[in-house]
N, C-alpha and C positions, 0 to 999 in steps of 0.2 A: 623644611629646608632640605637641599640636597647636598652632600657632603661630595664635593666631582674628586675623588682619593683616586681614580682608573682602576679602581679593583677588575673591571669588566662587568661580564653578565654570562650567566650561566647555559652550556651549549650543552648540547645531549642530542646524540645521534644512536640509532638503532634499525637495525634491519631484521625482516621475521621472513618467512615462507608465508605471503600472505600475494593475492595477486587483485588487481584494480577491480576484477569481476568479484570480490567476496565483498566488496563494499556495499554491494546492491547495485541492482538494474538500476534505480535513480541514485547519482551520486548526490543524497543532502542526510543534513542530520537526523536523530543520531548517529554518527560511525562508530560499528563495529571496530578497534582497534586503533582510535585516532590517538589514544595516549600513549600507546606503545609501539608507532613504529615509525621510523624515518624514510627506509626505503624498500620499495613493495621489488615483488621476484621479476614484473613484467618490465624493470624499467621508470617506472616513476617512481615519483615522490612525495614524501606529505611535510611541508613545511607549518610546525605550529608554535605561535606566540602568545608568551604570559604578559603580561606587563602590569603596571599598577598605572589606574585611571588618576592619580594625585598627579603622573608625571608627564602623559598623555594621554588625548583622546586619539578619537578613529582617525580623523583628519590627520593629526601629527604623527599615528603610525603611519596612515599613508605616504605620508610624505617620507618618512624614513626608509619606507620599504622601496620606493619610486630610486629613491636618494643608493639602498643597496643597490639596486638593480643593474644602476649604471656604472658602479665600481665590480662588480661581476663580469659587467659586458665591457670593461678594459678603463672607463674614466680613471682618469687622475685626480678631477674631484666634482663636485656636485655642480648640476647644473643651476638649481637655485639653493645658495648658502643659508645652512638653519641661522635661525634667528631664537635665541630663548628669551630671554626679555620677560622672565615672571613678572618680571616691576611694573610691569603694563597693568596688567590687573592687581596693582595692591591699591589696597582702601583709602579713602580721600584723608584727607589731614584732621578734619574734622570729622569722626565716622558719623553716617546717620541713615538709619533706615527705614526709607520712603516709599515703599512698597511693602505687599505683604508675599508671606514666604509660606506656602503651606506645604511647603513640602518635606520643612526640617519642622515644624509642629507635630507633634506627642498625642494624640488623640487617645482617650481611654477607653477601655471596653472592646479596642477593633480587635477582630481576630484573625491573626497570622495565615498566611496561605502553610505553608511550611506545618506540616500534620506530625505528630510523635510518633501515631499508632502508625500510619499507612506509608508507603513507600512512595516516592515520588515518579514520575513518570516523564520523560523529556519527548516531545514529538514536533515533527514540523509537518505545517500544512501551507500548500501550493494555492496560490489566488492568479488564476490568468486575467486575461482580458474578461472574458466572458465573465468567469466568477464576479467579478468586482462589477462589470455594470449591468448583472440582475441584482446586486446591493442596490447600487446608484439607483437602478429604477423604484426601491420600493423609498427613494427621501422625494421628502418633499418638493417642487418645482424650484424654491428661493435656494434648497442645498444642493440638485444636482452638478452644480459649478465645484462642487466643495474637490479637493486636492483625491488622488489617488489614497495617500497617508493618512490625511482625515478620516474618509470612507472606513479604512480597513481597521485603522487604530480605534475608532468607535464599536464598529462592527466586536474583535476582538476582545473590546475592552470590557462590549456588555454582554458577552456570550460568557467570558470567563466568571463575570459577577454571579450571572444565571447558574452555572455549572456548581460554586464553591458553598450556594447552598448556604449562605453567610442571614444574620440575624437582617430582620427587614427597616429596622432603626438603624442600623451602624451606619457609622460614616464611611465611604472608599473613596482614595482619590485616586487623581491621574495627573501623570508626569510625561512629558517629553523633553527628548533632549536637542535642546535649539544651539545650532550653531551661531558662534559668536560673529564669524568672517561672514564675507561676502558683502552685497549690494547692498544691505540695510544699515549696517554699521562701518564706521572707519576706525576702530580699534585696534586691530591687530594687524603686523604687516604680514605680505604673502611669506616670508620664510620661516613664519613664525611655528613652529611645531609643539609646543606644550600645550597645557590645558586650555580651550577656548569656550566653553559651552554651558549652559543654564542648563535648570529644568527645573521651570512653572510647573507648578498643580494648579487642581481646583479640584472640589471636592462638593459631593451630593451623598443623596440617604440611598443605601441601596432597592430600599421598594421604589423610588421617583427613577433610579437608573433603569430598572428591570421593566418598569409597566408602562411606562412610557414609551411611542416610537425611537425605532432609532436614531430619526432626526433630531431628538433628544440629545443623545451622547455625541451627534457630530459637533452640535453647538456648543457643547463642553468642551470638545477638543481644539475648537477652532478659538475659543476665549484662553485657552488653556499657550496653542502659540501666539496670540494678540498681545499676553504679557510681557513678552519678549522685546525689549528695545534700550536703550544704551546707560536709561537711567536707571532699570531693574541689574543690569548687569553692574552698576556702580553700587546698587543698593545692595547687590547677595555680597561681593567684596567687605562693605560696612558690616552688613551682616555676621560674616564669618569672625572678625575681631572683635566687635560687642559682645557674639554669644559664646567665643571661645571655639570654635571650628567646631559646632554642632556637627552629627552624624546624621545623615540622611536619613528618613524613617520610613523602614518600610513595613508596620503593618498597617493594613488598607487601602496599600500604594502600589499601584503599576506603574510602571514606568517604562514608554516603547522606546526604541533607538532605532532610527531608520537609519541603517548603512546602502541603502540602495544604491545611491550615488558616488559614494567614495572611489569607484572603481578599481575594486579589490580582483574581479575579473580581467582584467587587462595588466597585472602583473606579472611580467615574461621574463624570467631569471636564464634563460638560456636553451629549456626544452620548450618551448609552447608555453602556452595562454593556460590556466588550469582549467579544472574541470570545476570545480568549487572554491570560491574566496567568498570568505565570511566567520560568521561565529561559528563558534563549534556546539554550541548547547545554548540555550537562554537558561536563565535560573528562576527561581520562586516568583519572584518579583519582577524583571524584567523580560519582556518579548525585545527580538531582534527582528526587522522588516528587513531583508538581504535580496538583491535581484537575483535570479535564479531562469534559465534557461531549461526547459521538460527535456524527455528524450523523444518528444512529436518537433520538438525546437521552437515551441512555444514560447514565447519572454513574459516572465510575470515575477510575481513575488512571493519570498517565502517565509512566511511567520514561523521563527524559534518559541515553543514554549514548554515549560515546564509544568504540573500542577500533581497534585497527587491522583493516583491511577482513577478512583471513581470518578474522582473531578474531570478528569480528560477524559474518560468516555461519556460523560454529561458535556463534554466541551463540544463534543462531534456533533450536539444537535442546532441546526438552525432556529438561532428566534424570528428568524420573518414565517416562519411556520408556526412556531408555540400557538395553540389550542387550535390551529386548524384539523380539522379531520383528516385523519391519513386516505380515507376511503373517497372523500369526496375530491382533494387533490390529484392522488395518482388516477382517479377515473376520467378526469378532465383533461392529464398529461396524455393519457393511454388514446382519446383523442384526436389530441394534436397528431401523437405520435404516427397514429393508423393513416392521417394524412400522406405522409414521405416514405412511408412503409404499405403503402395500399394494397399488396397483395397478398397480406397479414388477415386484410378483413375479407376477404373473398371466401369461395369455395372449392375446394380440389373438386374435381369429376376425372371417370377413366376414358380416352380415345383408342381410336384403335392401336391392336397391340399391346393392349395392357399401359398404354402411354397417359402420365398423368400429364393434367391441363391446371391455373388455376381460374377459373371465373372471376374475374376485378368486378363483380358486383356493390362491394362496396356494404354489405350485408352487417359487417363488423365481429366483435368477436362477444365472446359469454364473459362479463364478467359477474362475479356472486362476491355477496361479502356477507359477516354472521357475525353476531358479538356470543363472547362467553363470560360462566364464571370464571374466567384461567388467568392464573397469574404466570409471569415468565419461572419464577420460580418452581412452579407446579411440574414444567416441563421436567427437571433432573438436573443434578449438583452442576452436569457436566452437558450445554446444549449440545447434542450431536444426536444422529438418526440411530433408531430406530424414535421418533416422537410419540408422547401421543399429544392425543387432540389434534391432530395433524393437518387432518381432512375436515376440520368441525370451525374454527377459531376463524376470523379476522383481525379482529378489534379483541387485547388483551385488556383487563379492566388494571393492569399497573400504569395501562397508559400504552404500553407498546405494541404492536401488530406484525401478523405474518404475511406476508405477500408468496403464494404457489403457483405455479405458471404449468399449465400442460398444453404442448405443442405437436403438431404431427413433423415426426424427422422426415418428411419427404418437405417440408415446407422451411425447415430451420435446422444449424445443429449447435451446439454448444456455445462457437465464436459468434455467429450470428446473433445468437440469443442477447448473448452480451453486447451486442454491437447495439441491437434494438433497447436492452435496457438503463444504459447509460444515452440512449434519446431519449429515453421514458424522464429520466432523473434529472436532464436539462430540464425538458417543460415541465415539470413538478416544481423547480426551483428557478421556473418564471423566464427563460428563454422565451426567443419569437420564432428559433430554427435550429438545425440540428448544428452542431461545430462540424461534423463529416457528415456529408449528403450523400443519402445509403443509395447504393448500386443495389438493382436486382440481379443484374444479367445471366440469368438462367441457359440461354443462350448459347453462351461461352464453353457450357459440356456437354455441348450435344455431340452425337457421335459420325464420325469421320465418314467419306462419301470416296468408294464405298465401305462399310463397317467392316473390322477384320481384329479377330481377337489375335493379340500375341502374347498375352500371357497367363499363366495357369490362376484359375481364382476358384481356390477351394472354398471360399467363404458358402459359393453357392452352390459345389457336389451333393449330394442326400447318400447315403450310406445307410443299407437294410441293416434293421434289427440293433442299434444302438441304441444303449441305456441312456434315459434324459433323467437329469439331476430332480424334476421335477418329482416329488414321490407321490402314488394315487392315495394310498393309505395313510400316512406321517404328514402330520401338519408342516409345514413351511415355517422355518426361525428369520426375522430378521437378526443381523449384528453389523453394530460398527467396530473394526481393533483400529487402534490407532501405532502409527509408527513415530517416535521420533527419531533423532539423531543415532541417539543408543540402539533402538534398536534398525535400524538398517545399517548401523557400520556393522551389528552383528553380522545381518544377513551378509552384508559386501566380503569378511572376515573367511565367511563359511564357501567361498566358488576359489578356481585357483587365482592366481597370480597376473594372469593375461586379460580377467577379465574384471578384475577389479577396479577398472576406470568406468565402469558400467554408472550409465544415472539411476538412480534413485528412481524410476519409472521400470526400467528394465531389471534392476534387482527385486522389485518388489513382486513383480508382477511374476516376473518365473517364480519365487518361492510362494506365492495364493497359488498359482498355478499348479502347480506341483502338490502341494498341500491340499489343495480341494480334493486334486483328483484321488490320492490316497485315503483319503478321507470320507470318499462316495463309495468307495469298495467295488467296481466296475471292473468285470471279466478283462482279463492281464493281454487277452490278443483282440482287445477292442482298438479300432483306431479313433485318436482325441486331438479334435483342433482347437488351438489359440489365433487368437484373434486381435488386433489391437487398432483404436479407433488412430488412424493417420491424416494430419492435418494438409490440407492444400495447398493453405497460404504460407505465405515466408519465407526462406532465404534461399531454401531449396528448390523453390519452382516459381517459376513467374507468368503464372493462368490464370490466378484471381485479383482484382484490383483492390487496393486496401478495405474498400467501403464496401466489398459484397455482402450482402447478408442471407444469402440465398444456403444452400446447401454444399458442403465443399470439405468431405471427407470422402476415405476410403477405409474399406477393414479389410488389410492383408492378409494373410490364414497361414500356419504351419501345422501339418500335422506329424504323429509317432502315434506308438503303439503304448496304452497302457500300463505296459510290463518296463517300456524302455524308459518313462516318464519317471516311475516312483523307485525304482530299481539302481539308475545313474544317476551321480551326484546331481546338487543342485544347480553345480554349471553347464549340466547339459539342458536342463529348462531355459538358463537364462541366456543362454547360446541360439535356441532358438528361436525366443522372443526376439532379439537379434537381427536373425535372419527374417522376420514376420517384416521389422519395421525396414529394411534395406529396399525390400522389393518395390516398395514407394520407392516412383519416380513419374516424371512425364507421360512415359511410354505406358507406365500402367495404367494410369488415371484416364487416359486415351482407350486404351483396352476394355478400359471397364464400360468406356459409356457406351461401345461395339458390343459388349458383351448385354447389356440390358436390352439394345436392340433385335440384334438377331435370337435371341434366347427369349425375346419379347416380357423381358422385366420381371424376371424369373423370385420367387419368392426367398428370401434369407435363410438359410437352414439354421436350427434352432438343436436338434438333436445331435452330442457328442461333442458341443462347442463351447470354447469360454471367451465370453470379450470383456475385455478391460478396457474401459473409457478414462483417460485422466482427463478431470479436469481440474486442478489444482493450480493452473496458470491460467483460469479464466479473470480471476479477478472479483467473482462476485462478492467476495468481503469485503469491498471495498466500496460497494454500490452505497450511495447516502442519499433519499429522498428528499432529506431534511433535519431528519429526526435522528440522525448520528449511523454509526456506520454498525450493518447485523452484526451479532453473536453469532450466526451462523449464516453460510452462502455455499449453497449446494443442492446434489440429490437430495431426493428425500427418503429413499429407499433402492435397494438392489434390486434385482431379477435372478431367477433362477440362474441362469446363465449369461447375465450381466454385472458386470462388477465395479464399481467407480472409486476411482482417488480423490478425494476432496480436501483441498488445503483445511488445515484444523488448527487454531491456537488454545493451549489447556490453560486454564484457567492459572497457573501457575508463569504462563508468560510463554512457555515454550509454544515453539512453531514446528508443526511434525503434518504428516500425509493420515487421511482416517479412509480405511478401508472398506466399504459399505458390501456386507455380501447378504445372500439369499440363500439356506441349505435345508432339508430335511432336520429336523431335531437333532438326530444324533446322528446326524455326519457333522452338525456345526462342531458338535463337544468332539469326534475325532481332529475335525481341522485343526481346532483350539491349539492341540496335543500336539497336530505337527507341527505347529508354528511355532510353539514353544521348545520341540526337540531341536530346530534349528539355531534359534537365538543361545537358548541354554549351552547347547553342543560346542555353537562357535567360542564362546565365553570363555568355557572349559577349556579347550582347546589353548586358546589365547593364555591362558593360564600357566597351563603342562609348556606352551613351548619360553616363557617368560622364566619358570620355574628354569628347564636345561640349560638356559643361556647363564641362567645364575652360577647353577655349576658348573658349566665348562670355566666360567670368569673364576669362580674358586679354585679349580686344579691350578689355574695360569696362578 
C-alpha cells in the first residue's frame, strides 16, 4: 500500500569539473560518473531517476516525465490527468489461478548468475540494422517475420546461456516484460501511470537452449509473449494474494525489458532533446533493449548487460559461428572482400620516374594459415608484443586464433587497413556488401600542373655520416612499456605550465623521443629528426572522401642537434613534436605529391630519424569476427627507427597507450632508466612542491 503522508521524494543535485567529451566518443552505458554528477562544465546536464518498480513502471515514468516537461515549459497543469486506479488490477473476489506462473517458481539446483569470487562487469552492445538481419538471415524461412525484439531477445538470451558456462541439465528461463495497455487489452485507462505489466516465462534445459538453432530460442520467445492476454493478467493478480506476493525468482531467469519505444529520446525539459534516455546499467538478471542512435547516425538498438568479467568476454562470441573454422570463414570473407577492394588483389609495378602503378589483375593476395601446440596462455600473463610464436600460429589448440596481416604502405596505411577489415568482419558475419562502399581514388593526390614544391620536407634530406640506431655488432631487443594514466600525468607534471594541455600523443612521444636518443649515446653535434605519421582525413582538411582506403598520410619532420635534444628540458622535445604536427595542412599534402614528382619519388631516409606512428585510435580492439572481440589489436613489433602507440587494456581493467620500440641491447636497459628518471623525478617533485604549500599553510 501507499501511505500519500506528501513527505516528497528525494532531490540531489551536484556539479564536478567533468565535460560531455569525458563520457566517451559514444554517449551509452556504462557512464564514467553518471552517479555523481548533475551538471557537466560544458553546459549540460545529466537527469537521473530511482524509483521502485511496485509503484511504476517505464510507461507510468513516461508519462510523469512527459507530465514534468510541460510544467517546466510554463503549464498550469497536465495535458492528460494521472489516473492511479491500483483497484484496476486487484484480484477477483473469488481468487483463482488459471494459468501457470513460472516465473515466481523456485527451481532447485539453478545456479545464480551473480558469482562471489569474480567481479561483475556491466557492457552495452549496439545491434544496427545490418547486425540484426544477418541474425534474421541465419532463422529459418517460417521465423524471418519474427519481431526485431524476438530476433535480438533470443539471439541475447542464447549467447548469454553459452557464455555462463552453466550445468547442461539446469533449468533457465526467460521473461519479458509485456505491456498491459494498448490494442490487445482494455484494462487500463490512457492516464493511468502505476504498474501495468506481466512477465511470462518459459523454461527449457540449457544443453536443448545451447545446441540447438536459434530458431530454437526465437520460438521460446515468441510462446514466451503469446501468454500474455487478459485472463493471465487476472490470473498473476489471483496469484499474488493466494501465494502471498511471492518474489520474482531470479536464478535461471532472464528477464529483457524493451524500452525502445517509450520515447525516453524525445524528452525536451528546455535545452534540447538528449543525447541518451534510458537505463543506466542492466543488472545480473535483467538486459534492457533501449533505442540508441551511433555517432555515423545510425538508429539501432542497444542491449544493457551485465554478467561477470569471463562471462562477458565469452558473451562477445557469436554462436551462428560456434565450431565453424575461423580459417575457412574469414578466407571466404577475404573473398568477398577482394571483390570491392580489387586493387588489394592486384600487383604494384614501377613506370616511369620511379612512378608506381597497381596492375587490377585480379591475381589475389597470399593467405597461409598453420595450427600449433600454443595455448593463448602460453603467450605471457600480459598479451602484448614482443609474442612469441608470432610468425608460427593460426589456429590456437584453446580454440582461439591469430589473424597477422602484412601490407605494402604504398598500397594501404593504418585507416585504410581498418576500413578494409571491418569489410572483412561484415562478410565473415554473413553480409551481401560492405555498409560503406570503399573509394579508391588514388587520383585525388596526384601532383598539381605544373609541380612546385613549397614547403620544406626534411623527412626526405640524407645527411653524411650519421649514426643509425641500427647496431652491426649487438643484437636488436624488442620491448613493449606501457603508459597509463599515472604514468603520463607524470610525464605532463614534468614540461612547463603552457604546455600542459598537450595530448597524450605529443607528451609521449617527445619523452621516447628524447629518452631514446640519450640512450643511443650519438655524437652531441649530430643532427636528429622526429618524425610523426599525420592523418589526411578529418576535420582539418577536406581531400579525402570518408570511404577512401587508398593511402592518405604524411610524416612531417623536425629537426635539432643532439646535444640540444638531451641537454633542454623535456618541453623543448615536446615543443617540437608540436611544431612537426602544425605543419600539416593542405598546402603541404599538395607539396608533397610535387615533391615525389619532380624529385622522381625519392626514397624515405632512414638514418638519424625517429617516427612515431599512433595507432591507438584505429579501433582494431574492437574488430569481432565472430568469436568475441582480440586481447590484442595492433603492431606486432617495432623498427629500429619506427616506433608505435598501441591502445592496451591490463589485465586489471585499466586502459593506458603500449609503446612498442626496437633498440640495441643496452641502449633498451639505458632508455628504461631515462624513462624512469622522468616519471620518478616528476613524482618527486610533485612531492617537495605539496610538501612547501604544507608549510607555508603552517606559518599562516
Amino acid at each position: 500500500m501507499v501511505d500519500c503522508n506528501g513527505e516528497g521524494i528525494l532531490f540531489i543535485e551536484a556539479d564536478a569539473n567533468v565535460t560531455l567529451e569525458q563520457l566517451g566518443d559514444e554517449i551509452n552505458p556504462p557512464f564514467p560518473y553518471w552517479d555523481e554528477v548533475t551538471r557537466l562544465t560544458c553546459g549540460g546536464f545529466i537527469l537521473a531517476l530511482l524509483f521502485n518498480h511496485t509503484v511504476l513502471d517505464g510507461f507510468g515514468l513516461i508519462k510523469f516525465l512527459k507530465t514534468l516537461e510541460e510544467f517546466v515549459r510554463g503549464a498550469d497543469s497536465p495535458s492528460i490527468l494521472p489516473v492511479w486506479q491500483h483497484n484496476i488490477l486487484s484480484a477477483r473476489d473469488s481468487p483463482r489461478i488459471t494459468c501457470t506462473h513460472h516465473e515466481y517458481e523456485k527451481v532447485s539446483g539453478s545456479k545464480d548468475v551473480q558469482s562471489d569470487t569474480e567481479r561483475l562487469q556491466h557492457k552495452s552492445f549496439y545491434f544496427g540494422p545490418k547486425d540484426i538481419g544477418t541474425i534474421q538471415n541465419n532463422m529459418p524461412s517460417h521465423l524471418k517475420n519474427s519481431t526485431r525484439f524476438e530476433i535480438l531477445a533470443a539471439f541475447i538470451w542464447r549467447c548469454r546461456t553459452v557464455a555462463l558456462e552453466l550445468d547442461p541439465d539446469q533449468i533457465v528461463r526467460f521473461s519479458c516484460v509485456v505491456n498491459m495497455r494498448g490494442k490487445h487489452y482494455d484494462i487500463l485507462p490512457p492516464g493511468y501511470y502505476g504498474v501495468g505489466f506481466g512477465c511470462p516465462a518459459v523454461c527449457t534445459k540449457v544443453d536443448d537452449l545451447c545446441k540447438n538453432p536459434l530458431g530454437y530460442a526465437v520460438e521460446l520467445v515468441k510462446s514466451t509473449k503469446a501468454q500474455m492476454n487478459e485472463e493471465y493478467i487476472k490470473s498473476v493478480a489471483d496469484y499474488m494474494v493466494i501465494m502471498g506476493r511471492p518474489k520474482f525468482t531470479p536464478e535461471g531467469n532472464f528477464l529483457v525489458s524493451n524500452i525502445t519505444r517509450l520515447g525516453f529520446d524525445g524528452i525536451d525539459l528546455g535545452w534540447g532533446k538528449p543525447l541518451y534516455g534510458g537505463a543506466s546499467e542492466g543488472t545480473s538478471m535483467i538486459g534492457y533493449h533501449i533505442k540508441y542512435q551511433n555517432k555515423d547516425g545510425d538508429d539501432g538498438i542497444l542491449v544493457l548487460m551485465c554478467l561477470p568479467r569471463s562471462a562477458m568476454e565469452r558473451n562477445n562470441a557469436s554462436p551462428l559461428l560456434k565450431g565453424k573454422d575461423p580459417v575457412k570463414v574469414i578466407r571466404e570473407a577475404l573473398s568477398k572482400a577482394l571483390v570491392f577492394c580489387y586493387p588489394l588483389a592486384g600487383r604494384l609495378q614501377e613506370g616511369p620516374n620511379r612512378k608506381l602503378m597497381v596492375d587490377c589483375n585480379g591475381e589475389g593476395v597470399f593467405f597461409i594459415e598453420a595450427d600449433a601446440n600454443v595455448k593463448l596462455e602460453q603467450l605471457g600473463n600480459e598479451i602484448k608484443s614482443p609474442f612469441s610464436y608470432w610468425d608460427e600460429v593460426t589456429r590456437l589448440t584453446c580454440g582461439g586464433f591469430i589473424l597477422a596481416l602484412l601490407f605494402n604502405h604504398t598500397m594501404l596505411d593504418a585507416v585504410s587497413l581498418m576500413q578494409f577489415l571491418k569489410t572483412l568482419v561484415e562478410f565473415a558475419k554473413g553480409a551481401d556488401s560492405p555498409s560503406l562502399m570503399p573509394v579508391w581514388g588514388q587520383n585525388i593526390l596526384v601532383a598539381r600542373n605544373p609541380p612546385r614544391i613549397t614547403c620544406i620536407h626534411h623527412e626526405y634530406e640524407h645527411v653524411n655520416e650519421i649514426k643509425d640506431a641500427q647496431s652491426e655488432t649487438e643484437p636488436m631487443e624488442q620491448k613493449s612499456l606501457y603508459f597509463g594514466p599515472k604514468e603520463i600525468s607524470a610525464i605532463r607534471n614534468s614540461v612547463p605550465l603552457n604546455i600542459r594541455n598537450s595530448s597524450a600523443f605529443e607528451l609521449l612521444a617527445g619523452c621516447v623521443w628524447r629518452s631514446r636518443t640519450a640512450a643511443l649515446k650519438l655524437d652531441s653535434d649530430q643532427i636528429f629528426q622526429f618524425l610523426c605519421i599525420a592523418n589526411m582525413r578529418g576535420k582539418h582538411y577536406d581531400i579525402l572522401p570518408s570511404r577512401y582506403y587508398g593511402v592518405g598520410f604524411a610524416c612531417p619532420a623536425v629537426c635539432t642537434k643532439v646535444d640540444d635534444l638531451c641537454k633542454n628540458p623535456l618541453g623543448y622535445a615536446v615543443d617540437l613534436v608540436k611544431k612537426a604536427k602544425a605543419q600539416m595542412n593542405e598546402e603541404y599534402i599538395k607539396s608533397l605529391a610535387d615533391f615525389m614528382v619532380i624529385k622522381g619519388r625519392p626514397t624515405f631516409k632512414i638514418e638519424g630519424n625517429f617516427l612515431v606512428s599512433d595507432v591507438s585510435r584505429l579501433g582494431s580492439e574492437e574488430l569481432d569476427f565472430g568469436w568475441g572481440k582480440p586481447v590484442y589489436g595492433g603492431s606486432v613489433y617495432a623498427k629500429p627507427q619506427t616506433t608505435y602507440l598501441v591502445e592496451y587494456r591490463k589485465k586489471d581493467g585499466e586502459d593506458g597507450i603500449l609503446v612498442l620500440m626496437c633498440m640495441p641491447r643496452s641502449a633498451m636497459d639505458r632508455f628504461e632508466k631515462e624513462l624512469k628518471k622522468i616519471s620518478q623525478g616528476s613524482v618527486e617533485d610533485l612531492y617537495k612542491k605539496k610538501m612547501k604549500r604544507t608549510k607555508m599553510l603552517s606559518k599562516f
